[in-house]
N, C-alpha and C positions, 0 to 999 in steps of 0.2 A: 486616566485623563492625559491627554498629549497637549501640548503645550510648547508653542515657538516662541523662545526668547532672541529680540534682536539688543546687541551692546557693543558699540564703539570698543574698548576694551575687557578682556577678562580674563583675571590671575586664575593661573601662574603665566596663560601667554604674554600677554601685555598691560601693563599697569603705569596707569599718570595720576590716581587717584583712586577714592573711596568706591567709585561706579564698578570698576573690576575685581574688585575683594566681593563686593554683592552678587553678580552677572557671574560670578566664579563659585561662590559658596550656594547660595539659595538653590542653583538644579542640584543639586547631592543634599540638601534639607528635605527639598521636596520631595525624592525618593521613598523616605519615610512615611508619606501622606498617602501613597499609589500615585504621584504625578510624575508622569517622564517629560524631559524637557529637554531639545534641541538647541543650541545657541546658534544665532548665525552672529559670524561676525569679518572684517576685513581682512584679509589675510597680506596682514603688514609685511616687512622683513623679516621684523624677528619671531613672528610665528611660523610663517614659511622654513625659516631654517631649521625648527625644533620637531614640527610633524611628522610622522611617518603614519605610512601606510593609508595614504590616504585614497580615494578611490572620488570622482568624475561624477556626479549623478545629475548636473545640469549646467546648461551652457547657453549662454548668452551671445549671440553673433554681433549683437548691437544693445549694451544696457548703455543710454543714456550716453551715447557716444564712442563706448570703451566697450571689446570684448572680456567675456567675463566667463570663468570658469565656478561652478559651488560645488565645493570637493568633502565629503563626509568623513570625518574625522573621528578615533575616538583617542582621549589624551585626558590622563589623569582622573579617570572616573568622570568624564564631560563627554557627552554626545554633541558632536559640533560640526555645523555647516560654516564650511569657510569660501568665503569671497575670494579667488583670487580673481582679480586685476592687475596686471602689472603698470597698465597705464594710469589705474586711480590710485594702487598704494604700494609700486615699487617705486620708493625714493629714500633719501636719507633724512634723518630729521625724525622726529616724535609722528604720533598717530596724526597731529593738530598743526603740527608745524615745523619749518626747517629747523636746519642747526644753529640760525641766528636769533632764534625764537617768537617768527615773524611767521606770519597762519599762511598754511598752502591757498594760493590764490585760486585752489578749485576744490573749495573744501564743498561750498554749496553742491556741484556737481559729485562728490565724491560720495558724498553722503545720504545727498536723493539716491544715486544710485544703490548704495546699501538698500534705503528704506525699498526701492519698489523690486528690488531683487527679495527682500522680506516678504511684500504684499504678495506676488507673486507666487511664490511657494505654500503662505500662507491658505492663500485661493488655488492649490491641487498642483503646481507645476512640478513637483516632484511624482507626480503619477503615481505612488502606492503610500503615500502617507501626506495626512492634511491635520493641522491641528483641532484641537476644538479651544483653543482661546489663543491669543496673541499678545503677549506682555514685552512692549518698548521701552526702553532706557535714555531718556534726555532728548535732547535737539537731534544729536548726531541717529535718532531714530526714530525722532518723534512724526517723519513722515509717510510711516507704516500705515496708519490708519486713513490718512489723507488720503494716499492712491488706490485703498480699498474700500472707501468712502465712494469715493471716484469711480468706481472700476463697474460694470455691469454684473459682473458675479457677486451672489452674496454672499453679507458680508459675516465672519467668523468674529466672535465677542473680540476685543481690545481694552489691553490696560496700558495707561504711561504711566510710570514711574518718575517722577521728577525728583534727583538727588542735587541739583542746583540751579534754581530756577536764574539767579545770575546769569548762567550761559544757556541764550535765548536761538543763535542760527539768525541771525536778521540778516538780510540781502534784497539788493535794492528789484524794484519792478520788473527789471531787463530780462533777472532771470528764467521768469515765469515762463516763458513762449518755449524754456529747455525742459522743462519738468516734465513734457508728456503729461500734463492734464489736462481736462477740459478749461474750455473758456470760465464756463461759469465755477469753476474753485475758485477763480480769482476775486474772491467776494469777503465780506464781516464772519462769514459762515463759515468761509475755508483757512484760505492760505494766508488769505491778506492781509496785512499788520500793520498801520501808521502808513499806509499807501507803499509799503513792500509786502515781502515774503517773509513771513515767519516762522522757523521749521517746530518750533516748541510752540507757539503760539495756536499751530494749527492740529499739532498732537492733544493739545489739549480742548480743542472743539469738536474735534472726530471721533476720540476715541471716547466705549463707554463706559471707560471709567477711568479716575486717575487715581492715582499714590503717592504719597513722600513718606521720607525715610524716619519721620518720628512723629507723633501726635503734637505737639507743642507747633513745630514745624508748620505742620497742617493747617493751624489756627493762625500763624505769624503772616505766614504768603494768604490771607485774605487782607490784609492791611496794608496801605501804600508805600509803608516803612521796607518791606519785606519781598510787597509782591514785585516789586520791577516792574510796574506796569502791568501785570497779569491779572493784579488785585481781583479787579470786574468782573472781566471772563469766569476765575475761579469761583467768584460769590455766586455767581448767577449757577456755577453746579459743582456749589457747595453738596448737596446732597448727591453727589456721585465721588465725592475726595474725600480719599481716606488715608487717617498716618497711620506706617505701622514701622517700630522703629528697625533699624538693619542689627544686624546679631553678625557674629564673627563664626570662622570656621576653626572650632575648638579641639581639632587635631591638627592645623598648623601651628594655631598658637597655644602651646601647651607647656607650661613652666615645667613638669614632669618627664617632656619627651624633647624637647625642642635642641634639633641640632648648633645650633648658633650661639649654646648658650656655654660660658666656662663650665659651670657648676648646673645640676638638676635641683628643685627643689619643690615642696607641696605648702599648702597653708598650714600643716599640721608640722613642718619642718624649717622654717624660713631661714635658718642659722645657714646652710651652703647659700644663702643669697650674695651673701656678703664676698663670694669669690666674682661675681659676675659683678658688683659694684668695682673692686680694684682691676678687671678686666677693663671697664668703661673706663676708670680714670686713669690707666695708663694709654689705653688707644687715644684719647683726646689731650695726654699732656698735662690732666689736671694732677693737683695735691693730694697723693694719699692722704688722706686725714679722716676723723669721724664727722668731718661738717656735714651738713644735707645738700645733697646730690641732686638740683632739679636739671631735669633735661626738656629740649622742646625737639619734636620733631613732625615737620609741619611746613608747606609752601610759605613763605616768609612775604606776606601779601595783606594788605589794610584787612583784608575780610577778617583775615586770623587773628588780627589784634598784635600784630608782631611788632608794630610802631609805637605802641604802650607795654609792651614789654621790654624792648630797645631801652625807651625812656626811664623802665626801674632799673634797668640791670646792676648800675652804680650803689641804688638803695640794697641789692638782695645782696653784693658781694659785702655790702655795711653787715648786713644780718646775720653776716659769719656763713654765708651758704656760697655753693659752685655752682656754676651753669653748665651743660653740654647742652649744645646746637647743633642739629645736622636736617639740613633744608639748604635750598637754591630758593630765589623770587627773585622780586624787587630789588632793582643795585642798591639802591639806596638804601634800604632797608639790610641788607647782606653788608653793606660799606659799617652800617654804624654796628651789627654785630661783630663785624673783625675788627674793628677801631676798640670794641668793649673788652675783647680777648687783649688788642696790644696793651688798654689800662692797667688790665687786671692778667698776669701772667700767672698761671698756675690756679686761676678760680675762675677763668672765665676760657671757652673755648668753642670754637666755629667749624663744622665740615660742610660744605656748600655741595655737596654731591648726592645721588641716590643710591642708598644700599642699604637693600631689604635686612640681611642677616645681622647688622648693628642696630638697626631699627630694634628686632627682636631682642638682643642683645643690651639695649638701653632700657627699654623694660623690665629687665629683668636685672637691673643693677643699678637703676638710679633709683631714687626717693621719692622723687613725684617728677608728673609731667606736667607742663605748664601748657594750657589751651583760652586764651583768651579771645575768642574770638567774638566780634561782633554780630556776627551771624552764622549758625552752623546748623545745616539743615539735620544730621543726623550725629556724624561723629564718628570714627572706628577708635582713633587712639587713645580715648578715654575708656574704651572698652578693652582693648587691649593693655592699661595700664591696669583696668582692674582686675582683669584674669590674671596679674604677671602683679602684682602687689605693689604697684608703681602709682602712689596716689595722686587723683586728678586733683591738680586745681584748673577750675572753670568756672566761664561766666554762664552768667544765667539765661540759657537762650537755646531754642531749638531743641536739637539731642542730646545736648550739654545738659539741659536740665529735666530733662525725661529719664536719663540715668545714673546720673550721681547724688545722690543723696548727701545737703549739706553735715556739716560735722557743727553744727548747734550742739547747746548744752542740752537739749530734749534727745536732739535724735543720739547723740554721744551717751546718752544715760541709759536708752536705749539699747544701745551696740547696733543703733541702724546705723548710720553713718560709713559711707564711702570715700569721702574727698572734701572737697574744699570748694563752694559755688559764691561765685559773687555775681553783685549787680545793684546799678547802673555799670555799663562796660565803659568805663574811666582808669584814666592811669592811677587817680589816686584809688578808686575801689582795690584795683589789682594788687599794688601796693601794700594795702590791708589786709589782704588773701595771703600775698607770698609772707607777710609776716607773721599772720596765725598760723600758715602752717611751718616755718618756723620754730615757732613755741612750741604748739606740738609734738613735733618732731623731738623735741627734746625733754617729751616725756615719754619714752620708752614704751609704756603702759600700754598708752592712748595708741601711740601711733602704731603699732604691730596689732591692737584690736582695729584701727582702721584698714591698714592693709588686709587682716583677713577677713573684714567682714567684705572689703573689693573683692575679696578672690572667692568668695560666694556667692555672689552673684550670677544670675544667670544669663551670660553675656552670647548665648548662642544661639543657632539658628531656631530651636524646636519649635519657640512658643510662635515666634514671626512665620516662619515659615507654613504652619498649623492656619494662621492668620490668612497665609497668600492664597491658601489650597480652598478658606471657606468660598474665600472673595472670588476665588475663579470658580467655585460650583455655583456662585449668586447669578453670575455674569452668562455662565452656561443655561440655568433656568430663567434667565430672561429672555433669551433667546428663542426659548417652547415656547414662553407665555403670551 
C-alpha cells in the first residue's frame, strides 16, 4: 500500500509541536503493516540546511504565484518529498511565523500552495508513482482534498487528521479568486466558512474520511465546547470520524538508550534514576533535596491550563515540593512563572526556551509532569512521562484521559494506576491533584509501583498504527465498491 502523507512539520526536520512527532513517527510504524509512505512537506530553512542528496523530480514554473521545486529526500528512515520554494518559505522566523511571533502575512498562499503541490502528485504528476490513499495533517494541509475534489482527475481516497481543531486557516473571501479553483467550491460544500475561506473547514467536507488523535477527543469536538464552530459539519459525518490515539516513537524515547540522559535506567532498575533527577536540579538551580520534583514542559497558553497552575505554584512550593518549567507562551503567563521562580529561589524555576535534549532529560529526573490542560486533543508528554517513569498528573479530557489511568484506591489496589487525573479543570481541582500526588509520593511503595506500572504501558506506535493501516484498506475498498 503507498501512501502520500502531506505535514506542515516533521521531526527530526522541523518541530513546533505534537503534529511533527506523529508526521515523523507513524511512516516508520507503518512499515511494519506493508504500508510505504512518502511525506511531502515545506522545505523551510532548517530542513534545507540538514538534507543531502537530494534529487529534482518535479517542478513547478508557476505554483500559485511562486516557482517551486519537489526534491526526493531520504533522511532518517523517512521517504520525503520536499517543497522547496524559496519565495514561500525562505525567510526567517518559525514555519508559522516571524521572529516577532506575528503569522507570515502569506500563510494563506503558502499553504494552499503546499496543499495543491500534494493534490497534484497525489493525481500522477510524479509520472512513475501515485498513491493509493492520501492522509492530511491540519489546516496547514487540509486543502489537499479540496483541490482533488476540484480537480477533473479522479479522485484517490483521503484522510484528515485533525490534531488541533483550534487552529482552523480562516481567511477572508478576497482570497478565493487566488486558490486556482473553480467558482463553484466557493460554496457550504467546499471552501466557504462564515462567508470566508476555511482551509480545515474545507478539509473536512472533502475528504473521505477524518481522524483525531484519541477517541475521548473524537466524542469532545462533536460539542460546541470543543468543536470551535466545527461541532455541525463533524455530527453530520460523524459516521466517517474516527479517534485513534497518537503513540510515540519508542527508540527516541527510550530510558534505556536515550542520549540526553545522565544516567540509563529500566523499570526493573529505577535506583540510576535518581542521577538524572540531580542532573535536572542542578541545570535549573533547584535544591538538591529529596522533595518531589514536578516539572511542566509545555507552550505556556490558557489551552494548557498554565494560568491555574501559575496560580498553585505558591500552594505546591507549601507542599514541600519544586517546580522546573521549561516552555515560552503567553508574556503574561511566562512574567507570572519567573515572578514564581524570584518568590521561591531554589524550589521554583523557569527556562523560556526550546530544547529537545532537557525535555528528554526532565523526564527522566523529575517526579511527575504537570499537564492541566483544558483541552488536549491527544497529548505526547504524558506519554513520554510514562515511558520515562515521570508521573502524569492530568486533567481529565481528551488524550489526557484516554491514557492515564487515575491512582484511585480501586485501581491503586489494583497496580492499574499510572498518574494522577482530575476534573472539573479548576485551580482548586488542580490543587487537590498536586497534593495527592504529594502524599503519594511519600509513600515510597505506592509511588515506584506507579511509576512502573507508567513504564508499562504501551505508549507506542503498534496498536495505532495497526489502526491507521485498517482505516486506509476500509477507505481503499470503498473506493471498488
Amino acid at each position: 500500500m503507498e501512501v502520500l502523507s502531506v505535514a506542515s512539520e516533521v521531526y527530526p526536520l522541523v518541530k513546533t509541536g505534537g503534529l511533527a512527532d506523529v508526521a515523523g513517527a507513524l511512516p516508520l510504524a507503518l512499515k511494519g503493516h506493508g504500508v510505504s509512505v512518502k511525506t511531502l512537506m515545506p522545505g523551510y530553512p532548517a530542513v534545507m540546511r540538514v538534507i543531502e542528496d537530494r534529487k529534482v523530480v518535479l517542478s513547478f514554473e508557476n505554483l500559485l504565484g511562486a516557482r517551486a521545486d519537489v526534491l526526493s529526500v531520504e533522511h532518517r528512515g523517512l521517504d520525503l518529498l520536499i517543497l522547496d520554494s524559496p519565495t514561500f518559505f525562505d525567510r526567517p522566523g518559525g514555519p508559522y511565523a516571524d521572529a516577532t511571533g506575528k503569522d507570515h502575512f502569506d500563510n494563506w498562499r503558502r499553504f494552499a500552495a503546499l496543499s495543491k503541490a500534494g493534490a497534484l502528485i497525489a493525481q500522477g504528476a510524479l509520472g512513475n508513482w501515485r498513491p493509493d490513499i492520501v492522509h492530511v495533517h491540519d489546516w496547514q494541509a487540509a486543502m489537499v482534498p479540496a483541490y482533488m475534489r476540484y480537480s477533473a482527475v479522479p479522485e484517490v481516497p483521503t484522510l484528515i487528521t485533525i490534531h488541533n481543531i483550534a487552529f482552523q486557516g480562516q481567511y477572508g473571501a478576497d482570497i478565493f479568486p487566488y486558490l486556482e479553483l473553480p467558482p463553484h467550491a466557493f460554496g457550504i460544500e467546499g471552501v466557504e466558512y462564515f462567508g470566508g475561506v476555511g482551509y480545515l473547514k474545507a478539509g473536512l467536507q472533502t475528504s473521505w474520511a477524518i481522524s483525531t488523535v484519541s477517541p475521548s477527543y473524537a466524542e469532545e469536538i462533536l460539542t460546541p465546547e470543543f468543536g470551535m464552530g466545527l461541532e455541525g459539519l463533524l455530527s453530520i459525518r460523524q459516521s466517517d470520524l474516527h479517534g485513534i490515539v497518537n503513540g510515540i516513537d519508542a527508540d527516541v524515547w527510550d530510558p534505556a538508550a536515550d542520549p540526553a540522559l545522565t544516567s540509563h535506567y529500566t523499570a526493573a532498575n529505577l535506583k540510576t534514576r535518581a542521577d538524572n533527577r540531580q542532573t535536572v536540579a542542578r541545570r535549573f538551580g533547584l535544591a538538591e533535596d529529596d522533595s518531589p520534583l514536578f516539572c511542566v514542559i509545555s507552550r505556556l497558553t490558557w489551552q494548557k491550563g498554565m494560568d491555574l497552575l501559575a496560580a498553585t505554584v505558591d500552594d505546591l512550593v507549601e507542599m514541600g515540593a519544586r517546580l522546573a518549567v521549561l516552555g515560552s507562551g503567553d508574556r503574561a503567563l511566562e512574567n507570572a512563572f519567573h515572578s514564581a521562580a524570584a518568590r521561591h529561589p531554589g524550589r521554583v524555576a523557569v527556562l523560556s526556551v526550546y530544547d529537545e535534549p532537557l525535555s528528554h532529560l526532565m523526564q527522566a529526573g523529575c517526579d511527575a509532569i504537570v499537564i492541566p490542560s483544558r483541552f488536549e486533543p491527544c497529548g505526547l508528554t504524558q506519554l513520554y512521562g510514562l515511558r520515562y517513569g515521570c508521573v502524569p498528573v492530568v486533567a481529565r479530557t481528551g488524550g489526557l484521559n484516554d491514557t492515564v489511568i487515575d491512582a484511585s484506591h480501586a485501581a491503586l489496589a489494583a497496580r492499574a494506576a499510572t498518574g494522577i487525573a482530575f476534573g472539573p479543570v479548576t485551580t482548586e481541582n488542580l490543587r487537590r491533584a498536586l497534593h495527592r500526588a504529594v502524599r503519594l509520593y511519600h509513600d515510597p511503595k505506592v509511588w515506584t509501583a506507579l511509576q512502573k506500572q507508567g513504564m508499562k504501558s504501551d505508549v507506542s506506535w503498534k496498536k495505532s498504527a495497526g489502526l491507521y493501516a485498517g482505516l486506509y484498506k476500509n477507505l481503499i475498498a470503498k473506493k471498488g465498491s
